[in-house]
N, C-alpha and C positions, 0 to 999 in steps of 0.2 A: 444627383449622386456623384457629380462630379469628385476627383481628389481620394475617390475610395480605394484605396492601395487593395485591402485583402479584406477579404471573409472569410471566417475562420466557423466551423460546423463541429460541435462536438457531440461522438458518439453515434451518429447517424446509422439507424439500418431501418427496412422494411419498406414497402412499396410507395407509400404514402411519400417520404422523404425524400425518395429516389426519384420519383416524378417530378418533384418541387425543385429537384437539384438540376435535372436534365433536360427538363420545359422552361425554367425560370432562370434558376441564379447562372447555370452555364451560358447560354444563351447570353443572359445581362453581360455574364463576364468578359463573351467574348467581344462584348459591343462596347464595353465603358473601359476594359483594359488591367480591372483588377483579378489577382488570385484566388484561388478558393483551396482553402487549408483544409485537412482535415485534422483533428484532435483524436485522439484512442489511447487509453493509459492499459486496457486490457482486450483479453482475447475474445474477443465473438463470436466464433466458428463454433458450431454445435458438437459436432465431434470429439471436439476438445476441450469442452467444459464439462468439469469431472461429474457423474451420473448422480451424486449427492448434492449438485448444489441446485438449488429451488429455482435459481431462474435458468435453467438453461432449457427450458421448454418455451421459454420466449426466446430463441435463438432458429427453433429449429426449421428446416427449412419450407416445412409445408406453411408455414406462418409469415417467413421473410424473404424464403426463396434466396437467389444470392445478392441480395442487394447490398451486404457488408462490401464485395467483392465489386462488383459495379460503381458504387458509389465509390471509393474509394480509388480505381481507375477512370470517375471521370475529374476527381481534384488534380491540380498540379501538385500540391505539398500533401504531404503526411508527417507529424508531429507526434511522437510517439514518447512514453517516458522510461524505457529501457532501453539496452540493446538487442536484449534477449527478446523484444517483444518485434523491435524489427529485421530483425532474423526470421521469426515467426513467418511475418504477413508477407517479409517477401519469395520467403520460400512456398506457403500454402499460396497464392496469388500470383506468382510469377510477376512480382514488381520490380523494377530495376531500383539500385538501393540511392541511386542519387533522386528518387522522390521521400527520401526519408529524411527527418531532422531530429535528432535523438535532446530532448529537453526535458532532463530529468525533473521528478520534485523538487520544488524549493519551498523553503515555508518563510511563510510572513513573519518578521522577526516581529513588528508592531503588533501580530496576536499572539506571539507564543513564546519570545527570545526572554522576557523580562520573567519568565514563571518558575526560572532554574534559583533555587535558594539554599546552597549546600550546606550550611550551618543546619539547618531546620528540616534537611533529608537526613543529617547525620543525627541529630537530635534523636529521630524518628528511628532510625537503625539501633540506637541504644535499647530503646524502649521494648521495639518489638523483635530485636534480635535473636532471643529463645526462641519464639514460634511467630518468623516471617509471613507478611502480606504478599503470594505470588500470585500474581493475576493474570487476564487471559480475558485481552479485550478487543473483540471480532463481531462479526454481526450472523445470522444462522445461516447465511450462506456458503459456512465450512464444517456445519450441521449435517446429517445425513437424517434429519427431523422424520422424511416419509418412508424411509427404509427402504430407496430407490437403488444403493447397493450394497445392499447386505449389512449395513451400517455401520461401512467404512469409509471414513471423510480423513477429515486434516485432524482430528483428534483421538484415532482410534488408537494409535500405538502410546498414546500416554492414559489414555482410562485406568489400566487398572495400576499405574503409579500413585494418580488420584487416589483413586478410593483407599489404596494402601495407608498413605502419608497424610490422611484427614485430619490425625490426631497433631503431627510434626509441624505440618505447614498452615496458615490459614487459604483457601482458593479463594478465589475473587472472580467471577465471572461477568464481563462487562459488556452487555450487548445480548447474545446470546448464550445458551450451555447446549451442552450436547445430551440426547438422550438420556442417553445411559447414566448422567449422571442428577436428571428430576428431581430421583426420590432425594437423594441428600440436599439438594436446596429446597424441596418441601420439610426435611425434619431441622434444617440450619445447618446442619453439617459443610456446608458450602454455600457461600455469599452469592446472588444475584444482584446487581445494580443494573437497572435501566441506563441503558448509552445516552451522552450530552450533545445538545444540540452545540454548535460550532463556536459560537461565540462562548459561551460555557464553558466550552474541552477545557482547556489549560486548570482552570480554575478548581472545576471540580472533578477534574484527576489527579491533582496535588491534594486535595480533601477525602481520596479516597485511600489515603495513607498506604498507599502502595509499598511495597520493598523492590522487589523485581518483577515486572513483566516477562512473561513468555510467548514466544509465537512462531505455536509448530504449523508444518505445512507438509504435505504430502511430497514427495519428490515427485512430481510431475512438470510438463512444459507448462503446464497453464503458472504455478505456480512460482517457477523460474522467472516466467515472464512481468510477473508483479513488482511493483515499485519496493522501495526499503523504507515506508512511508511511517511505520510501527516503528522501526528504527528510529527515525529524525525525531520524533513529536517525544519520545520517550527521551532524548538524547540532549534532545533541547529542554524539556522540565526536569534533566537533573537525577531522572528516575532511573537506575540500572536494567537493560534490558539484553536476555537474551532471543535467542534467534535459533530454526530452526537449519542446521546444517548444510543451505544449498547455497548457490551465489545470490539469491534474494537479501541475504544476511551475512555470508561469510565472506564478503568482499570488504565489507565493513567491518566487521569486530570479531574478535576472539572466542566471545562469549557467545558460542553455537553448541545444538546437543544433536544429538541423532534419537535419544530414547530419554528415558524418565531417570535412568541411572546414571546419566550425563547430568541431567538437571541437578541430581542429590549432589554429584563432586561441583559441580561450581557452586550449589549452594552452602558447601561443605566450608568451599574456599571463600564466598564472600559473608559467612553468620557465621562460623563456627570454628574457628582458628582464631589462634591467641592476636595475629595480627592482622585478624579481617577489616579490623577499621578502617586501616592504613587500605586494606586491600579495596574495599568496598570504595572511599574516597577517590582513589587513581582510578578505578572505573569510568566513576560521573566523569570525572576530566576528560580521561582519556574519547570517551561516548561524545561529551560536546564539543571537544577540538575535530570531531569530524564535521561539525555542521560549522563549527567559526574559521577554522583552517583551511589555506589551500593546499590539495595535496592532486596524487594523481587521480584521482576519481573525481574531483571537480576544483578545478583552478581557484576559483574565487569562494569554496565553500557550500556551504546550502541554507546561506538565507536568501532568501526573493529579491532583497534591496540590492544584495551584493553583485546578483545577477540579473537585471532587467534591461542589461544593453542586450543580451539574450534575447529577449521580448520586442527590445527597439526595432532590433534588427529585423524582426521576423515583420513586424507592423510597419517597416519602414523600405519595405522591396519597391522596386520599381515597376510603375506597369508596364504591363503585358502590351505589344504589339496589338493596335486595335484593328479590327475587322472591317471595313469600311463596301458595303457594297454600291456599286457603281451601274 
């Protein structure tokens, strides 16, 4: 094992892992001189994962105890992909913030950069510009499917715009739907598509003739804490996307709502005005100069290639002072 710079663990909680960490890999590490990273793109803490969403009973602590917290003060590094998310863990944990390294998402331009085809999005906007494709593609983890609170999740302040606007819009639900809205995707009234596996995405989400994506979220820390991941993959296939009103999304673009009445004025302004072409078109651009351009949110942009000295860097530390018992 000679030459091993880091070990890198992602998402680690529960006792099983935490044993392996602090009988084995810490141990190894203090003897061979490498680091041991941790990885976390979200929030673990039981308290703080909203009562609607389906896993947060695998968080809780009669099951994990605090091994989130343990584990994560016995690494030297923690690798996070917010800021909001390392604010979080250092303030619930009481970590000092120079164990933190904030490495946002970056997407592989090699799976997704080539998917953007703005001829043939515009093409598509002509067609279906009377009664737009808005979709809403999440998995039921922003569901409140067991009616564990009262059945308020990430979707509840836009339902009854839904059901309003069935006739104006097409909805597209991609992954999961929310209760409440069942019965119209058993009569058609609103599209269900099964979500694509990885290699897929790009492909057949430019096939599912989208117009605009949407993606509301609760105002909460859990939520804040989230990456702008809906943003980039949307941004990068060319597809208009708005976002729901927090810094999850509004550090990034314009195109943010608070309610369903928001969503009708931008959809007002990119289908239904004499110069929405024009309007809809500077979108896309404007959407994918955030992933090709450097600006102040990320220097070199947000593809992976553009940023992998990022990566170098991290894989390429020096080791640790070795432990040598005499």
């Amino acid at each position: 094992m000679d030459g091993i710079k880091l070990v890198r663990i992602q998402r680690w909680f529960g006792h099983e892992k935490y044993s392996f960490l602090s009988e084995f890999l810490k141990p190894l590490s203090e003897k061979i001189g490498f680091t041991i990273c941790y990885e976390i793109d979200d929030v673990l803490v039981y308290d703080d994962i909203p009562k609607y969403n389906i896993a947060k009973e695998t968080f809780h602590p009669d099951r994990i105890g605090n091994t989130v917290k343990d584990i994560m003060e016995l690494c030297d590094i923690i690798t996070v992909s917010t800021v909001e998310l390392k604010q979080f863990y250092m303030r619930k944990f009481n970590l000092p913030e120079n164990k933190f390294i904030v490495i946002p998402n970056y997407l592989p331009r090699w799976w997704i950069g080539d998917s953007m085809n703005i001829d043939r999005q515009m093409q598509q906007f002509k067609a279906q510009r009377n009664k737009p494709t808005l979709a809403f593609c999440c998995s039921s983890n922003h569901f409140d499917l067991k009616n564990l609170n009262d059945g308020i999740d990430d979707f509840t302040h836009l339902i009854p715009w839904i059901i309003k606007n069935i006739k104006k819009y097409n909805f597209a639900f991609v992954g999961g739907v929310p209760l409440q809205l069942h019965q119209y995707v058993k009569s058609g009234e609103i599209q269900y598509q099964p979500p694509s596996d990885i290699f897929n995405y790009p492909r057949e989400m430019k096939a599912r003739k989208i117009d605009l994506l949407c993606a509301p979220l609760i105002d909460s820390e859990f939520n804040r804490c989230k990456s702008n991941i809906k943003f980039l993959e949307f941004s990068a296939l060319g597809i208009p996307m708005c976002g729901q009103n927090i810094s999850t999304y509004n550090k990034y673009t314009k195109m943010v709502f608070n309610n369903g009445n928001d969503i009708d004025q931008l959809t007002e302004r990119l289908f239904f005005k004499s110069d929405s072409e024009d309007f809809y078109r500077n979108v896309i651009v404007e959407q994918r100069n955030i992933i090709e351009s450097p600006s102040v949110l990320s220097k070199n942009g947000y593809w992976l290639e553009k940023n992998i000295s990022t990566y170098h860097s991290l894989y390429s530390l020096q080791q640790k002072t070795v432990k040598v018992d005499i």
